[in-house]
N, C-alpha and C positions, 0 to 999 in steps of 0.2 A: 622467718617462715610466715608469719602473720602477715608482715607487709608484701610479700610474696602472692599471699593469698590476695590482700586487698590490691593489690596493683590489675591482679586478672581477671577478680568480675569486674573494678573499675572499666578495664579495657573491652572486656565481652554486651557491660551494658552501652558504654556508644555505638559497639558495631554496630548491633543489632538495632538500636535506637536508627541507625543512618540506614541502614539497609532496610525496614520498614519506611521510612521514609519517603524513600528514594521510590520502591514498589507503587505506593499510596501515590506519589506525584504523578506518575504514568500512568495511573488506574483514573488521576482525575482529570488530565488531558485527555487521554481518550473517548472521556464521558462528557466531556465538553465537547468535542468534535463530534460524538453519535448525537449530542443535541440540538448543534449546529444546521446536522444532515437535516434530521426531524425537523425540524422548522423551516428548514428550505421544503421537503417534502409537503408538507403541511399548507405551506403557501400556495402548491402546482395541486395541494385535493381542494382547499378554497376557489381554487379559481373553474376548477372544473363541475365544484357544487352547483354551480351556478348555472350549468347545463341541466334541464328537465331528465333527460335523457342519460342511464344509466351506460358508462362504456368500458372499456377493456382499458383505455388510460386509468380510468379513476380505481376500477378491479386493479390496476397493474401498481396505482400509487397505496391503495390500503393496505394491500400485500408486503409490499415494501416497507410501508410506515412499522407497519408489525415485525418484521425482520430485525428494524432497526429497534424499537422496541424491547424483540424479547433478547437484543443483543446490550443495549441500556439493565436491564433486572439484571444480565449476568455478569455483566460492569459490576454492579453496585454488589451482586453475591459475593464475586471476588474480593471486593473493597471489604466487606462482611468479617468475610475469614482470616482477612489479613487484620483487624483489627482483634477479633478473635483471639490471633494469635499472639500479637504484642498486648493485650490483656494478660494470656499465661504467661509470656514470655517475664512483662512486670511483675506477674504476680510472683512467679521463680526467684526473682530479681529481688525482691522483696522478703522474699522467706530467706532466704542466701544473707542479706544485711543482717535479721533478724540473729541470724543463728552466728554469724559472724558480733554484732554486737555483743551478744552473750557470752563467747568466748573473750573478746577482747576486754567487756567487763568483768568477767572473772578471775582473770590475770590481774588485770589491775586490782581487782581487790586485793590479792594474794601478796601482790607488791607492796597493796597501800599496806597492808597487815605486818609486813616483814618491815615495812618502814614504821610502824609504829612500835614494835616491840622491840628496835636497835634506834630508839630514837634519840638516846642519852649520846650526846658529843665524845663522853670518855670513852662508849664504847665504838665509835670508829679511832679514837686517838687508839687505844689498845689494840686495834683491828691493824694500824701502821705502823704506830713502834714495832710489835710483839714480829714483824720480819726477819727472817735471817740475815738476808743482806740488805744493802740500800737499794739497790735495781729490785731486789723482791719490795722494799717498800713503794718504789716509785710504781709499777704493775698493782698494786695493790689502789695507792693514789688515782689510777688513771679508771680502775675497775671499777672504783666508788665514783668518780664522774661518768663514764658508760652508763652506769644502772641508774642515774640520776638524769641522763638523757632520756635513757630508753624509760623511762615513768613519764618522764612528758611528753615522748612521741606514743607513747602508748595514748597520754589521751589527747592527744592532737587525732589522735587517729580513729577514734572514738568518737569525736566530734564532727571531724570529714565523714564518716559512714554515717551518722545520723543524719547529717546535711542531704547526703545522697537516699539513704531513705524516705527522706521529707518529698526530695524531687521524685524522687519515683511513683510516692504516694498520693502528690499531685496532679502527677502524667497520668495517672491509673485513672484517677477521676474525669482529666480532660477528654481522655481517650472514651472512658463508657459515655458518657457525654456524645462525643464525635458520634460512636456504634449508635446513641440512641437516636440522635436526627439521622442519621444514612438510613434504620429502618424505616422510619417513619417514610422519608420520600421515596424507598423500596414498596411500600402498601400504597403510597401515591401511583405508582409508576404502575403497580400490577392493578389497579381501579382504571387506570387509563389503558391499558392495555384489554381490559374485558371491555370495556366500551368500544375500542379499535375494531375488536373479533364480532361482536352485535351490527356494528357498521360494517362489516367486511360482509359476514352473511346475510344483512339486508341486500347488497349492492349482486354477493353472488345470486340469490333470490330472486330477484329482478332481472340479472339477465338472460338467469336460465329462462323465465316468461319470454324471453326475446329468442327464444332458442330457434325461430324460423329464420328469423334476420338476421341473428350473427350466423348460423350455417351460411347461408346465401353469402355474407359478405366476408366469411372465410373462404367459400368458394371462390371469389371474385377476384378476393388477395392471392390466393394460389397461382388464380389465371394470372393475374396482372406479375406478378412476380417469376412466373413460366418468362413471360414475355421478357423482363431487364435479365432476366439471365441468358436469353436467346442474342439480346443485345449484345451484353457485356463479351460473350463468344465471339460474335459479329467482329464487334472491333478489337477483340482480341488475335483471330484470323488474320483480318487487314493489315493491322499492324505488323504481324509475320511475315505476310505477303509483300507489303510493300516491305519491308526492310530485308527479305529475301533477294526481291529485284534490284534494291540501288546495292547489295551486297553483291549479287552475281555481276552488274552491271561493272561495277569498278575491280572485282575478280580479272572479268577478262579486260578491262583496259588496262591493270598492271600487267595480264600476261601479254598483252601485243606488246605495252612499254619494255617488257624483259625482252620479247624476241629481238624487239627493234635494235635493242642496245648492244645484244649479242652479236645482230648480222656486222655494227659498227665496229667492232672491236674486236670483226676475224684479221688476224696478221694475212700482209702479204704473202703468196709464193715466191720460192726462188725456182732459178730454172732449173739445179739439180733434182728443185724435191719432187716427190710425187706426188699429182694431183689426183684429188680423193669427190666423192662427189657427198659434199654432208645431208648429215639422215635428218631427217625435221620427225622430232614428237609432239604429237598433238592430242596431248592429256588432256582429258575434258576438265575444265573449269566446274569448280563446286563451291558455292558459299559458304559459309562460316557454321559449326554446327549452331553457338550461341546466337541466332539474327538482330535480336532486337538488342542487342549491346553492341555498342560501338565505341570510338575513341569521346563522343560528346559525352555519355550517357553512364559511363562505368560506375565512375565516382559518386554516380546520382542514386545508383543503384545499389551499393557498397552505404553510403551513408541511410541510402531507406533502411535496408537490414540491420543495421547498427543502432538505431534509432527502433526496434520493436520493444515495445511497452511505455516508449515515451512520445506517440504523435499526438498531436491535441485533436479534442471532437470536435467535429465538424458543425455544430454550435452552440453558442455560448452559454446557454441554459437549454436543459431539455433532461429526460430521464430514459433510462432504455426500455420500452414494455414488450417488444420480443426479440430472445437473444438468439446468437448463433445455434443450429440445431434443434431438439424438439422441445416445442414447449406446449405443454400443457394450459386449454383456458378453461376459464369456469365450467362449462358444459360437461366437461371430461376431454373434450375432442384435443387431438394433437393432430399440432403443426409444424413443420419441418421447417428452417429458415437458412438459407445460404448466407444470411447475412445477419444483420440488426436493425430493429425499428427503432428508432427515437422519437417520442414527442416532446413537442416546443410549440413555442404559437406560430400562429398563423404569422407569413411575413419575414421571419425570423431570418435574418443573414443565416449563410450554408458555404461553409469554409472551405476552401482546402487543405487536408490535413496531411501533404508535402508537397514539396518543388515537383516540378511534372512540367508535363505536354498535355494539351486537351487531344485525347485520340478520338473521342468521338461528340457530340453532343445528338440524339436524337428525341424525337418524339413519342409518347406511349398510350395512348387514350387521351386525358386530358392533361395530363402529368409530361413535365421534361426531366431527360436522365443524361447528367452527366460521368462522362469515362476519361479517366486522368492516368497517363503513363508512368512511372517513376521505374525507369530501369526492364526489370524484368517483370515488376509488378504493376498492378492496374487497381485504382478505388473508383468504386461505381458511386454515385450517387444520385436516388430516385425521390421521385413524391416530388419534383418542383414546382413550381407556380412562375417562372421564370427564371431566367439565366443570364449572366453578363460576361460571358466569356462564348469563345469562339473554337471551332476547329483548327488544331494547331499553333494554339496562343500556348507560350509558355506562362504558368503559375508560378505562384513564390505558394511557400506554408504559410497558412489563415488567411490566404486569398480571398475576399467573397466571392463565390462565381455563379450567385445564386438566392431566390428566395424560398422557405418552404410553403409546402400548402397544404391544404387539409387532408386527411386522407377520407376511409372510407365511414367512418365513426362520427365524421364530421372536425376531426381536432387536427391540430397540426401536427406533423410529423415527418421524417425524412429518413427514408432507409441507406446504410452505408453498407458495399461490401467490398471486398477485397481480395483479391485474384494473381494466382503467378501466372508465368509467361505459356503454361500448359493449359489453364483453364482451372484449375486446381480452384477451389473453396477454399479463404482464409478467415479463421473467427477472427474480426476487426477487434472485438475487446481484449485479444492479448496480444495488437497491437497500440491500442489507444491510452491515453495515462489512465489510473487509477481514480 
């Protein structure tokens, strides 16, 4: 029974040893990659520091930094409790030894005692002759080696749960140890993080002073963004249209090729039969309900859709400061957005982010916007500063077809959106990777 006992908090204190573990490793990756973030963000508000001129990028990267932030305190909370918790967990682990020692030393006493007071040799010689038979003496022989095992596994085992005492009493200490640097860079973390929030409300402070200029150049963005979604329409139209016409066009060439084939392949008359004068139908010809999918283009179409939440962005650094739908800026004011802003710097390669057709390329005030087919779907991409692609070029995925340019803030940036075959609004970020 006793080894019974010891065998099961043995086995209870590794689980839980590994499965704390295990938790703690995944709580410290994680905090490593929200660090990672942080410092890549950190890099994109240095660089914008450096601008006199307060803007919605640098509002859009303090915001963020704080996100990540108070997502880092809640990292290390969790890391907290989980430490917390293997503290009592030891600490249980620890009383359990304790009270397990105590019984297993007290037995043993009782043993050692029994062993002292039957310590004379005659009286086990008396213990084996004084048997009825010889098979009772032999049981009796093997009884007396039994209890002379089990007195030294009693204290083998006595010495194994002190062992594990010690380690546990070790772990205890390394562990509050671990808990007391995790608080400490927890008061780091929340010191940096009031500093973020004093910097976040200087920068919103400042802009509201701006509150004529950003109105006006939210007005502007509206207009200017009326107009690539007037566009992205446009060539979404065409595209219907023209693929309506080469659809009706080869409609009725198959149907002359059926007629033609039919008139070839009327049997002759005999003289017996009777001649009949045949009826000609002439079903109007109608294109395809689906137009812009064809035998080229299915599988382009089928792999776009199969591929939502894994395209890459459209480029290579850059952060999003307005997403799909409304958002909220400093001022209070809301802004609706069909798409997503991204800034990047000025210059910055602008990818394609799939295989396509260029269906449109146009002009937009000072800005060019490109429009890329992929099946039934269309990625608009505005804000350029040039273009390296053409009407009708076929794209591969991360194309360049393009560079960005400043927007209306003065920073660079380039909006993506993303369109079915209807005109339909698509939020790009729940097709873009993570």
């Amino acid at each position: 029974m006793i080894r019974f006992i010891f065998n099961v908090v043995l086995f209870s204190f590794f689980s839980l040893t590994v499965h704390a573990q295990e938790t703690r490793e995944e709580l410290e990756k994680q905090r490593a990659a929200l660090k990672k973030e942080m410092e890549q963000t950190q890099k994109l508000l240095n660089s914008n520091k450096a601008k006199t001129k307060e803007s919605l990028v640098k509002w859009k990267l303090i915001n963020d930094k704080l996100n990540l932030q108070n997502r880092l305190i809640e990292n290390i909370s969790k890391d907290i409790n989980l430490l917390d918790n293997t503290i009592s967990t030891n600490q249980r682990e620890i009383n359990r030894y304790n009270k397990l020692l105590d019984t297993l030393k007290e037995e043993y006493a009782k043993s050692m005692v029994y062993a002292y007071k039957n310590r004379n040799n005659y009286d086990f010689l008396s213990f084996i002759f004084s048997a009825a038979s010889f098979n009772d003496a032999i049981k009796r022989i093997a009884y007396l080696k039994y209890y002379r095992d089990y007195r030294e596994k009693q204290g083998e085992n006595i010495l194994r749960t002190q062992d594990l005492r010690r380690q546990k009493l070790n772990e205890l200490g390394s562990i509050k140890e671990k808990k007391s640097e995790v608080l400490q860079i927890k008061d780091k973390e929340a010191a940096a993080l009031e500093t973020q929030k004093q910097e976040k409300d200087k920068i919103v402070s400042d802009l509201k002073k701006e509150g004529k200029e950003l109105n006006n150049q939210l007005a502007a963005y509206k207009k200017q963004n009326a107009k690539v979604e007037k566009a992205i329409a446009a060539a979404i139209k065409k595209a219907r249209d023209d693929a309506n016409k080469a659809a009706m066009k080869k409609a009725k060439e198959d149907a002359a090729a059926n007629l033609a084939a039919s008139k070839n392949n009327t049997a002759p008359k005999t003289t017996n039969e009777k001649t009949t004068t045949p009826v000609k139908r002439t079903d109007p010809v109608k294109a395809p309900d689906n137009v812009l999918l064809n035998a080229g283009n299915i599988a382009l179409n089928e792999s776009f859709k199969k591929n939502r939440g894994l395209l890459p962005w459209p480029v290579d650094k850059g952060i999003p400061i307005l997403h799909y739908g409304d958002n909220i800026l400093p001022s209070g004011s809301r802004i609706s957005v069909t798409g997503i802003t991204v800034a990047t710097d000025i210059g910055s390669n602008v990818k394609s982010v799939f295989d396509g057709v260029v269906s449109s390329v146009v002009f937009i005030e000072d800005m060019q916007v490109i429009i890329i087919q992929h099946g039934e779907y269309f990625s608009t991409y505005s804000n350029l500063g040039s273009v390296t692609v053409k009407t009708g070029q076929n794209v591969k995925t991360g194309q360049v077809i393009g560079k960005a340019a400043a927007n209306l803030d003065g920073n660079g940036s380039i909006d993506l959106y993303i369109n079915d075959a209807k005109g339909n609004d698509i939020d790009p970020e729940k097709w873009l990777k993570r």
